[in-house]
Each structure stands twice: as structure tokens, then as C-alpha cells.
C-alpha positions in Angstrom: -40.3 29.9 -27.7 -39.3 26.3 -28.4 -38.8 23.8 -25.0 -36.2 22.5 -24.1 -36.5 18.7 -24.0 -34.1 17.1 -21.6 -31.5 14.6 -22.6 -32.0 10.8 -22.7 -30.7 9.7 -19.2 -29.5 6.0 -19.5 -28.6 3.9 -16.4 -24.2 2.7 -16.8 -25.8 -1.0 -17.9 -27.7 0.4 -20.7 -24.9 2.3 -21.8 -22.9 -0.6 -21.9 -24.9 -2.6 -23.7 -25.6 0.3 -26.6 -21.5 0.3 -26.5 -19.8 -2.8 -27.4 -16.5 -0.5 -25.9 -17.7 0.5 -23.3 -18.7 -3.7 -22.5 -15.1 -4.5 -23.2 -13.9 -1.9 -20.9 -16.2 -2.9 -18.7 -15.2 -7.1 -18.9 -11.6 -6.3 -18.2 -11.9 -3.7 -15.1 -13.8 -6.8 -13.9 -11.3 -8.9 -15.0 -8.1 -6.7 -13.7 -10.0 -6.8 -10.2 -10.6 -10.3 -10.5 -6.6 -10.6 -10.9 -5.8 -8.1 -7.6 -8.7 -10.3 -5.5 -6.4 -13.8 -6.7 -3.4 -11.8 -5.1 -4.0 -10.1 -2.5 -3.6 -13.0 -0.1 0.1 -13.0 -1.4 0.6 -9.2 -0.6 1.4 -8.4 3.1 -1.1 -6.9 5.2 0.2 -3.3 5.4 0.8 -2.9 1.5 -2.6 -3.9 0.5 -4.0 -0.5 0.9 -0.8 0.9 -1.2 -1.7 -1.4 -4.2 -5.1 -1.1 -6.7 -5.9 -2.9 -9.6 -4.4 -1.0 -13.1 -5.1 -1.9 -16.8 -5.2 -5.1 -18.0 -4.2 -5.5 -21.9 -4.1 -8.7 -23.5 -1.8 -10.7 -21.0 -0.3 -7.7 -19.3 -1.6 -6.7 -16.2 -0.3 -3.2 -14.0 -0.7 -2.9 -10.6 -1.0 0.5 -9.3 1.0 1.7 -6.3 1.7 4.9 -4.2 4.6 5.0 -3.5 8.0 4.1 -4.5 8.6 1.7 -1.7 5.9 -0.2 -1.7 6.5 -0.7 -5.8 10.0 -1.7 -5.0 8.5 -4.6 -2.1 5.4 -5.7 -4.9 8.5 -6.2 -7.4 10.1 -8.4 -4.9 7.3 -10.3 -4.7 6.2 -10.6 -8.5 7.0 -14.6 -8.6 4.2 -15.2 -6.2 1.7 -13.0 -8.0 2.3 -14.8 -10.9 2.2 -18.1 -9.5 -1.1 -17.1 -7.5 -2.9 -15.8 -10.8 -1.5 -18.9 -13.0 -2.8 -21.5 -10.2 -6.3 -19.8 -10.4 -6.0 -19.9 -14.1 -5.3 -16.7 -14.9 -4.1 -16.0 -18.5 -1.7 -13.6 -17.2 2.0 -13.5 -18.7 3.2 -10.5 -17.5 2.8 -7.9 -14.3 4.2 -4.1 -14.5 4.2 -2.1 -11.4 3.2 1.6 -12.1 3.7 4.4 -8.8 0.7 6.8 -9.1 2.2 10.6 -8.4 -0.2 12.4 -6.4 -3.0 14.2 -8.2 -3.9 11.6 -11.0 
């Protein structure tokens, strides 16, 4: 009877670094929280627990929200993102505001 031999385990960072993808993905989920930390002084108290940090493509960033409310209050306040993240230097052109629906 043959044995079983048990699966490579590799720790997330070696992963990464055998995957040049997975090191991209990794750079901008850093880089999308980098974005949410440079706004978050611009966001009212109460919605900061409402908003995460989404996808960050190119020079499009998404901001994740839960409800509709609080997306209709970030959109309202969208100038002063943008002028937060382009005084820190932020290569950011663009901001969507996505509502997560329970479940996902």
C-alpha cells in the first residue's frame, strides 16, 4: 500500500513570492488600504465602520459600503476624498462607491 505524502504547505509570503499575481494582488490591497487610511480622517465618525477599502485598478479606486445611505453621504463627500488622496500623492483619478448586499 503506497503512503500518502502530505502536500507542500507554504506560509502566504512564500506563495506570493512563487506568484508574481498573487504579489500584484497583494501590492494593491496594500495599496487600496493605504488609500481608505489617507481618508478616513475626511469620513465622519459614525460612517467609518460602514465604509472598507474595495479594488483598486489602475487609477480607479471603489470604496465598499453597506448600506445605501451611507453610499449616498460618501458620494457627497467624494471632493474631499479626492483632494485628501491627491495631497498625499495618491495617483488616484477616480473613486466608485459600491453597497455590498448582505451575504457577499
Amino acid at each position: 500500500m503506497p503512503t500518502r505524502q502530505s502536500p507542500s504547505v507554504f506560509s502566504l509570503q512564500e506563495a506570493v513570492g512563487a506568484a508574481p499575481g498573487l504579489a500584484e494582488l497583494q501590492a494593491r490591497i496594500r495599496q487600496s488600504q493605504r488609500c481608505l487610511d489617507l481618508v478616513r480622517e475626511r469620513i465622519p465618525h459614525a460612517l467609518r465602520t460602514q465604509v472598507t477599502a474595495g479594488p483598486l485598478q489602475d487609477t480607479e479606486w471603489c470604496l465598499l459600503v453597506r448600506s445605501s445611505a451611507a453610499a449616498a453621504k460618501l458620494r457627497q463627500l467624494l471632493p474631499a476624498l479626492r483632494d485628501a488622496l491627491h495631497e498625499s500623492g495618491a495617483q488616484v483619478s477616480a473613486i466608485r462607491i459600491k453597497v455590498q448586499t448582505p451575504g457577499r
